[in-house]
C-alpha positions in Angstrom: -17.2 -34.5 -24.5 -15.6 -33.7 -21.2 -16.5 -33.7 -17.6 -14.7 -31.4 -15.3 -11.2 -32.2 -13.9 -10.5 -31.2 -9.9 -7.8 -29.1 -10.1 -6.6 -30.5 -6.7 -6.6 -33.8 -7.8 -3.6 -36.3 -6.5 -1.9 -36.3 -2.9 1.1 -34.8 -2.3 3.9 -37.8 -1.8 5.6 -37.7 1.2 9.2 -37.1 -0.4 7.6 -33.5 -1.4 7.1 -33.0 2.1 11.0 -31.7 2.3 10.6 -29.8 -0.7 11.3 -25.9 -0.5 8.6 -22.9 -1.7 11.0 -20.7 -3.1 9.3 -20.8 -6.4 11.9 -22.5 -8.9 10.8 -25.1 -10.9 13.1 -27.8 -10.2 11.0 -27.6 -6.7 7.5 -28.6 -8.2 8.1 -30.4 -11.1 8.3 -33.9 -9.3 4.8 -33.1 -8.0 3.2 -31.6 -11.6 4.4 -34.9 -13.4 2.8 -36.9 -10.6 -0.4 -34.5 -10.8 -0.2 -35.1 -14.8 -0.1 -39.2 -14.7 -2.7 -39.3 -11.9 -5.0 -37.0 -14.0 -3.7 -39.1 -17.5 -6.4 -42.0 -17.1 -9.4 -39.8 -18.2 -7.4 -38.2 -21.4 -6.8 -41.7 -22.2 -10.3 -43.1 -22.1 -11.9 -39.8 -23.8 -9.2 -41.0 -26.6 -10.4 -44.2 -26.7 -13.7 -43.2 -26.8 -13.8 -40.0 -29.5 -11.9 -41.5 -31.8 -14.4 -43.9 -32.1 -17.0 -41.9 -32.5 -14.9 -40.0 -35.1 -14.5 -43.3 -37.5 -18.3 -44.2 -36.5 -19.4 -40.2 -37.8 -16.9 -40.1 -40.6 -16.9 -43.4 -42.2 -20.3 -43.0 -44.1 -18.7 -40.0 -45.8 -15.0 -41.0 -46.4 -14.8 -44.7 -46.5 -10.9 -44.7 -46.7 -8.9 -47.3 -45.4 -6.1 -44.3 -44.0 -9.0 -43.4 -41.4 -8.8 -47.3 -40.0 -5.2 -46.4 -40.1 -5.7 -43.4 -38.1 -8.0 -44.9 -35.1 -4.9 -47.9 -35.2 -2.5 -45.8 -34.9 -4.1 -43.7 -31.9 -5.8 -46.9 -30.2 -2.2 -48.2 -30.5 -0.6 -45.0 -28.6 -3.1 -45.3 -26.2 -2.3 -48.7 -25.2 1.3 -47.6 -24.8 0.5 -44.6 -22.5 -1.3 -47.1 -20.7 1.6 -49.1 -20.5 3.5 -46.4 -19.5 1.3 -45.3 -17.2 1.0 -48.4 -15.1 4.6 -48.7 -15.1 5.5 -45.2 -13.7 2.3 -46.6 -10.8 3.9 -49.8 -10.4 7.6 -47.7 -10.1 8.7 -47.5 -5.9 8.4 -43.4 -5.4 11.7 -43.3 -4.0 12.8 -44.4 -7.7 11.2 -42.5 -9.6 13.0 -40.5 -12.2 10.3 -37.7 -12.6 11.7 -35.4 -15.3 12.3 -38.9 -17.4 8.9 -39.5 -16.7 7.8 -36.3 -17.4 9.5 -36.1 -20.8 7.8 -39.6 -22.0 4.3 -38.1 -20.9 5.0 -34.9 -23.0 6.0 -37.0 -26.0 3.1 -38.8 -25.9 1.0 -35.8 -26.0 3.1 -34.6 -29.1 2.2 -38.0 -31.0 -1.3 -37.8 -29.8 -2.2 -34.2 -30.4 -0.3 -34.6 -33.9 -2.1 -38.1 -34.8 -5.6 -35.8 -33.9 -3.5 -32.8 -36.2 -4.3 -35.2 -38.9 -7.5 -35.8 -39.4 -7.7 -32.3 -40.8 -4.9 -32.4 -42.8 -5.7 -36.1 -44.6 -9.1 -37.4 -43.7 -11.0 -33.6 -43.9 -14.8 -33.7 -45.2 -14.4 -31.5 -48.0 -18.0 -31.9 -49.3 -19.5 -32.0 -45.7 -20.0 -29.0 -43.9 -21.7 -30.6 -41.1 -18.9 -33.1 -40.7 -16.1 -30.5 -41.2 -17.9 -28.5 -38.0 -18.4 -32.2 -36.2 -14.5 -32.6 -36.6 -13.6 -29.4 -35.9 -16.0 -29.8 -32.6 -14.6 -33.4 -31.8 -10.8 -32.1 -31.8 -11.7 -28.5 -29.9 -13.3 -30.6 -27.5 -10.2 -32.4 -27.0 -8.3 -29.5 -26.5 -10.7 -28.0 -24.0 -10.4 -31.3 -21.8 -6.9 -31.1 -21.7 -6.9 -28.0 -19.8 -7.8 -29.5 -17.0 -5.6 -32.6 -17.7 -2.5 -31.1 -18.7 -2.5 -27.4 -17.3 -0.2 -28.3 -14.4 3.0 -28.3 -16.9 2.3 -25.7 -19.3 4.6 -27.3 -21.8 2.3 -31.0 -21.3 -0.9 -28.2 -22.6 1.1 -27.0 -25.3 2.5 -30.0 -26.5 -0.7 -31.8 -26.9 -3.2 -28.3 -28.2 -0.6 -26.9 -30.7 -0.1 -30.5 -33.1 -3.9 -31.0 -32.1 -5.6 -27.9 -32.8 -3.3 -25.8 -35.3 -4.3 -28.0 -38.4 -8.0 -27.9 -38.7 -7.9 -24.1 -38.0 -4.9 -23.7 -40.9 -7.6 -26.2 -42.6 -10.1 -23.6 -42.9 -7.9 -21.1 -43.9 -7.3 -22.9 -46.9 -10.9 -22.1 -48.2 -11.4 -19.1 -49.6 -15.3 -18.5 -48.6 -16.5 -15.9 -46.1 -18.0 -19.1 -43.8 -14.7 -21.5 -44.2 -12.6 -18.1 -43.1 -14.8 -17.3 -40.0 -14.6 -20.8 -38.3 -10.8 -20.7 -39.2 -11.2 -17.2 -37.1 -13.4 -18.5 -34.5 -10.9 -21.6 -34.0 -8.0 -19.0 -33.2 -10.1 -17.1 -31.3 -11.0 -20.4 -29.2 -7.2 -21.8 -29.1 -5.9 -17.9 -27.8 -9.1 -18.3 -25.2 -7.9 -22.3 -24.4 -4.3 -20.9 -23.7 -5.5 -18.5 -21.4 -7.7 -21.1 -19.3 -4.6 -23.5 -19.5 -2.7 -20.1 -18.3 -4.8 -19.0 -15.1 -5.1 -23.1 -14.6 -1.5 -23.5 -14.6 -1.4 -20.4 -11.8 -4.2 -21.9 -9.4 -2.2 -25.3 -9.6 1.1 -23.7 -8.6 -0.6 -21.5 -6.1 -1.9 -24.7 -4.5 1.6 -26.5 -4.7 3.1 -23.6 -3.1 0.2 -23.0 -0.1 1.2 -27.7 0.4 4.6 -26.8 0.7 4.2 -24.2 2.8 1.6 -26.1 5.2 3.5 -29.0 5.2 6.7 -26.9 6.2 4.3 -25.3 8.6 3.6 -28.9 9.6 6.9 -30.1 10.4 8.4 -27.2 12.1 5.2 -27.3 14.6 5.9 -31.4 14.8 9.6 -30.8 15.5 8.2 -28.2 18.3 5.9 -30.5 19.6 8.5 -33.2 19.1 10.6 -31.2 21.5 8.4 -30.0 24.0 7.3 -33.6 24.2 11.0 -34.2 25.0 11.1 -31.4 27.2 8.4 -32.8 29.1 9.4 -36.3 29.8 12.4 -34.8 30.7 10.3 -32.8 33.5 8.3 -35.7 34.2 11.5 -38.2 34.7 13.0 -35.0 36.9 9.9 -34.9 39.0 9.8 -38.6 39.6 13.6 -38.4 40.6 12.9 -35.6 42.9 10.0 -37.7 44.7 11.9 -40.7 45.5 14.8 -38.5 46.7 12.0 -36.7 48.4 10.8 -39.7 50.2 14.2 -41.5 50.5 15.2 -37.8 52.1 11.6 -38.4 54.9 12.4 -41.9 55.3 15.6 -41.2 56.3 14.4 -38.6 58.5 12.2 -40.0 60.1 14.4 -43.0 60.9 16.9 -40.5 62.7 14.1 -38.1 64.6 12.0 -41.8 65.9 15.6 -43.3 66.7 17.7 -40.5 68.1 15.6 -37.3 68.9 13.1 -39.8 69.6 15.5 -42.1 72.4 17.1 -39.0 73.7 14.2 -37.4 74.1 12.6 -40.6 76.1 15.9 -40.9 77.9 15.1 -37.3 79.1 11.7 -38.2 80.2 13.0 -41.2 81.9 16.1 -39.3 84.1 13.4 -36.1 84.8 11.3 -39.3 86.4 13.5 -40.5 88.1 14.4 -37.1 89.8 10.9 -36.9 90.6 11.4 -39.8 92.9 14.6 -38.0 94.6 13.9 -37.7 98.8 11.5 -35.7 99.3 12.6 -33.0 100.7 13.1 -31.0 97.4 12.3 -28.0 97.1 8.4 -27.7 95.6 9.6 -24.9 93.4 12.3 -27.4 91.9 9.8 -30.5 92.3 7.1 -28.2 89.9 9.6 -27.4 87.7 10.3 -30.9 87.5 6.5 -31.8 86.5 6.4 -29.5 84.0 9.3 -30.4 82.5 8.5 -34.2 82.6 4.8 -33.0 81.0 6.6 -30.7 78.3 9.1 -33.7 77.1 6.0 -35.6 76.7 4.4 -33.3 74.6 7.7 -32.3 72.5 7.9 -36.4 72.2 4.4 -36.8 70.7 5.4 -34.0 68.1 8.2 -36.0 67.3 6.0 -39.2 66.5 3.7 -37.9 64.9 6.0 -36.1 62.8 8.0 -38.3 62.1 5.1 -40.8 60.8 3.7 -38.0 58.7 7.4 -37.5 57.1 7.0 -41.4 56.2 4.9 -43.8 58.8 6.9 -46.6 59.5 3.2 -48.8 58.8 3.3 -48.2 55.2 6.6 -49.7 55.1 6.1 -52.5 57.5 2.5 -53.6 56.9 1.4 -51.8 53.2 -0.9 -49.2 52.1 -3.9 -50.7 53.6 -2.8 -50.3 56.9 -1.1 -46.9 56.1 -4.7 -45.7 55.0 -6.1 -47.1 57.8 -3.6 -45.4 60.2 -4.3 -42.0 58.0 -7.5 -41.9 58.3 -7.6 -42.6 62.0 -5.1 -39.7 62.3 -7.3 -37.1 60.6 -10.5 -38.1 62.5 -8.8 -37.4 65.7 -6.8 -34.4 64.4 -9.9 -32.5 62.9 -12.9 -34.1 64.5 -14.6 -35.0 60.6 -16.8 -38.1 60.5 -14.7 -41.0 58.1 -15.9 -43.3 56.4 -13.6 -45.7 55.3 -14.1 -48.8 52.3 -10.8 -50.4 51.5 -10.4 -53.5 49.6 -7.3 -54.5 48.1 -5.2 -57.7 47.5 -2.4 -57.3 50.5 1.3 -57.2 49.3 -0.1 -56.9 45.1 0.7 -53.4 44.8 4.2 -52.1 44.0 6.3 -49.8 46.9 5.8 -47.1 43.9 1.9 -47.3 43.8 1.3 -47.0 47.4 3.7 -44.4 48.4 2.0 -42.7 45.8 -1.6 -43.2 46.4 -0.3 -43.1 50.2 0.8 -39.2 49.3 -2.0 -38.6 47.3 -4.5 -39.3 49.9 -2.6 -37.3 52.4 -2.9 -34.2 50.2 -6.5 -34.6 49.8 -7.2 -35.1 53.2 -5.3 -31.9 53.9 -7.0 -29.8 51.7 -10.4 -31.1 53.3 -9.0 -29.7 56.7 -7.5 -26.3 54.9 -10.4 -26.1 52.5 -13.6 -27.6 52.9 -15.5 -26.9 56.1 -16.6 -30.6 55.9 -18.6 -32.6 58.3 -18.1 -36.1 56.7 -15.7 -37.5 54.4 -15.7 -40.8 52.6 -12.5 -42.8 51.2 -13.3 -45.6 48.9 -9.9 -48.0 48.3 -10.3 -50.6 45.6 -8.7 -52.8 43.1 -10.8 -53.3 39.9 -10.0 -55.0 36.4 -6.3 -54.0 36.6 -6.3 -50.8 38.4 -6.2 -49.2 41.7 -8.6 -47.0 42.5 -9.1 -44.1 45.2 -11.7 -41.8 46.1 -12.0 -39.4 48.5 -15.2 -37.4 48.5 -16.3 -34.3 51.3 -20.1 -32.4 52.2 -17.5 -29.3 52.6 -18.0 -25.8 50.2 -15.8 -27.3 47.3 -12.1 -26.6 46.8 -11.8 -22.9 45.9 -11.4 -22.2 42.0 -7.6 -20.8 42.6 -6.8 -23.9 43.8 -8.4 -25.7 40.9 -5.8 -23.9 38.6 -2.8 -26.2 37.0 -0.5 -24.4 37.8 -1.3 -25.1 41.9 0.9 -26.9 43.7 -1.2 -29.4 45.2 -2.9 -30.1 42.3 0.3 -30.5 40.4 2.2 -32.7 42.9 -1.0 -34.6 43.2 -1.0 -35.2 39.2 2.4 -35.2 38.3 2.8 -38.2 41.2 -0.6 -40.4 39.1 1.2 -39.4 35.8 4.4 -40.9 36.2 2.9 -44.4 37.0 0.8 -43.8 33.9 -2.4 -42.9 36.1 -4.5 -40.1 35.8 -6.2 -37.4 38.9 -9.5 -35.8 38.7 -11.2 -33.1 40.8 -14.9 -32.3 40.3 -17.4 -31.2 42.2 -19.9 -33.1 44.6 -23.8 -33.1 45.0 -25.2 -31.3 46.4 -22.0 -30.0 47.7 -18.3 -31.2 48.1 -15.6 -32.0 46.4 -14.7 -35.4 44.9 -10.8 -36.3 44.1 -10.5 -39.7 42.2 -7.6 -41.5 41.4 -7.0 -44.4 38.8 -3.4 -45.9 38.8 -2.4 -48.9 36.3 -1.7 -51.7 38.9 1.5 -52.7 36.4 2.4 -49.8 36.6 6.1 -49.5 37.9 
């Protein structure tokens, strides 16, 4: 009669989301009545379909118009639950008024377990054994599939089993035979077992409802944690960015002062230790040699200068872009370690933003610097290209690899090398090379601003 019903059926709604676990009913009754009308549609086609069998059995044996009545009557309920039941679906969830809704559901289960109640009671078999047993079969079958219909509300069970089941068994009660008095006690033996399945139903629904709420609370408060540390970390990420352009306002300004003032003064220097050089002659050689070194010293002191003061922010990334800057770079680093370079560089002069080429600018220059701290390389190779909408860099070395420590997130240069891609929505990775090496690749949005 009755196939068997997923106690899990039916989603919980969003609005139960907020709802609390602290076990009183007013907490879970909006979800049961939603649980009972999405399970309603099978109880109302077994209806439908058993009490036509019923009139199709019975009908050879009674032939009374009150059974025509009775299938009316229930076909007629039916097509009001189903009216009901498509207005409560068609009803915005917001709305809904569940314990109005859950009272019509458990009135119709009243009117449809007591329209089945009276089958016994007015259209019994009395000279048909087999058809007293089919009836009492048709209507105990009812009552089992309701258990796994209506068990989520207790009271929905009961409403529909008691009017349903009650009659037939005080039916054969009514006979006074030894047979007619067993199946009376085998139906109240199979309504106290029904109760009991409706019973440990009921618990495995609420026990579900409660481990929902308690996920879903479980859900939110990890959302609002990741909500925050999402927060948190923009936060970090907007603080970093801040502290790079101060960073690099901070070298460009810098290294404007050390190329224009320590830079002049020192030249100035150079020029008035030349020029006492050229004094008569007859100095002394212990002041003419001191004079020599000094003039070779301020030479040396004003090379440190320039170069640092182009490695705090070359003035050629400024002037002429981050081609040239690369090209400057990579120069440098030849001469300053002796490594081999190879150089490919192809993009569209002036398209990239000052943000993306300080940036890849930097980035470069930390890679290249861990080649000399690092790598023990021979050669290293820098690809520079533009390609569908990005900006690529590669810098890859024959050295031993980057050592795992330095790998870790937590390092610095790997950080500040990231954390400068991430802001411009770009993205750094470090891998290994074969047959040995270390490749650092760099993709950078070129819209990105």
């Amino acid at each position: 009669m009755w196939g068997p019903v997923p106690a899990g059926a039916g989603m919980l709604s969003a609005a139960f989301v907020d709802q609390s676990a602290s076990g009183e009913r007013g907490h879970f009754y909006p979800e049961q009545v939603r649980q009972l009308y999405s399970f309603l549609p099978v109880g109302l086609i077994a209806t439908a379909v058993n009490s036509a069998i019923v009139l199709a059995v019975l009908w050879p044996v009674l032939r009374h118009p009150s059974l025509v009545i009775w299938f009316g009557a229930l076909l007629a309920l039916t097509s009001v639950r189903i009216l009901v039941l498509r207005r409560y679906n068609g009803t915005d969830e917001h709305r809904k008024k569940q314990r109005y809704w859950g009272r019509l559901l458990i009135g119709g289960n009243v009117l449809s377990g007591a329209l089945w109640g009276l089958l016994p009671i007015f259209l019994f078999p009395a000279e048909s054994m087999p058809h007293q047993v089919f009836q009492a079969f048709v209507i105990g079958g009812m009552v089992a599939g309701s258990v796994g219909i209506y068990s989520t509300l207790r009271l929905a069970f009961a409403a529909y089993a008691l009017p349903a089941f009650v009659p037939v068994t005080v039916r054969f009660c009514t006979f006074s035979d030894g047979l007619h008095l067993a199946m009376a006690a085998l139906c109240s033996i199979f309504m106290v077992l029904m109760f009991m399945s409706s019973f440990r139903n009921h618990a495995a629904h609420r026990a579900v409802l409660e481990l929902n709420v308690e996920n879903q609370s479980l859900i939110r408060r990890l959302s609002e944690k990741s909500t925050k540390a999402e927060q948190i970390a923009e936060e970090l990420r907007n603080l970093t960015a801040y502290l790079h352009d101060v960073r690099e306002e901070e070298s460009k300004r810098i290294a404007s002062e050390i190329h224009d003032q320590l830079g002049q003064s020192l030249t100035a220097a150079k020029m008035t230790v030349a020029r006492l050089r050229k004094s008569p002659e007859n100095l002394p050689a212990g002041l003419r040699e001191g004079l020599e070194s000094l003039s070779e010293l301020l030479g040396t002191v004003l090379g440190d200068v320039r170069r640092i003061s182009r490695h705090l922010r070359p003035l050629v990334l400024d002037e002429f872009g981050l081609e040239a800057a690369v090209e400057w770079l990579v120069t440098d680093f030849r001469e300053t370690t002796g490594v081999i370079c190879d150089l490919q560089s192809g993009i569209s002069t002036g398209s990239l933003g000052s943000d993306i080429s300080v940036t890849l600018f930097r980035i470069l220059q930390e890679a290249l610097t861990n080649v000399a701290r690092h790598a023990e390389a021979r050669h290293v190779r820098i690809i520079l290209i533009e390609r569908e909408g990005e900006v690529q860099l590669r810098v890859e070395d024959d050295g031993r690899g980057i050592p795992a420590d330095y790998l870790r997130p937590h390092t610095f240069g790997v950080l500040n090398m990231k954390e400068r891609a991430l802001r411009l929505r770009g993205e750094v990775l470090i891998s290994p090379a074969e047959p040995t090496g270390t490749i650092v690749s760099v993709r950078i949005p070129t819209n990105a601003r």
